[in-house]
Phi, psi and omega in degrees: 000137189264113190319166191259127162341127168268147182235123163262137227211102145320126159232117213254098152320101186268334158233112179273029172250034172254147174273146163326130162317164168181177193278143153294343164214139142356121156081018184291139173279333186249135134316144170291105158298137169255140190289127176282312218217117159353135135195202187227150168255102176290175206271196192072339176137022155326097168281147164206121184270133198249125189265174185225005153092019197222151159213177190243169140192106213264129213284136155315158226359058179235170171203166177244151187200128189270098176259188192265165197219144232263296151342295179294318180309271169001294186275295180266344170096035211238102217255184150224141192311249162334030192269143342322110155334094195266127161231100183306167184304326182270009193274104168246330161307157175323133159301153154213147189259112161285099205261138197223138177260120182272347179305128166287004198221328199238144167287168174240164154265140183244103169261147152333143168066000000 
């Protein structure tokens, strides 16, 4: 089987006292994005748009996708809204994550980094 084409994806640091995303473990398929700025998602069905200090630039005909990470859901109740996230290819602007709390009773705090 012929291994698949590597595609290489600009990526623009928009705050540089943020570290690049990057993998938590060996052998991950998605990177962990990081909270550019505190904020709170209240409980109940909270939204909060999270900017990650990042913008792309994702080659034509590719796309990028923000899924929700299975821990936060678990422990806390805490999705992203739109999931999968889509970030098209003509999409140049900051990534940012619309995040939703499902938890019925407790808020979450989102810290920076």
């Amino acid at each position: 089987m012929p291994l698949p084409h590597l595609i290489l994806v600009d990526v623009v640091r928009l705050d540089p006292d943020l570290p690049l995303p990057s993998y938590s473990r060996d052998g991950d398929a998605g990177l962990d994005l990081i909270a550019r700025e505190d904020g709170v998602i209240p409980a109940a069905g909270g939204r909060l748009v999270m900017p990650t200090g990042i913008a792309t630039a994702i080659p034509i005909g590719h796309a990028g996708f923000v899924l929700p990470r299975s821990g936060l859901a678990a422990k806390h109740g805490i999705t992203v809204v739109n999931a999968p996230g889509l970030i098209d290819a003509g999409y140049r602007g900051e990534v940012k994550v619309v995040l939703l709390n499902t938890d019925p009773d407790a808020d979450f705090h989102v810290v920076r980094g």
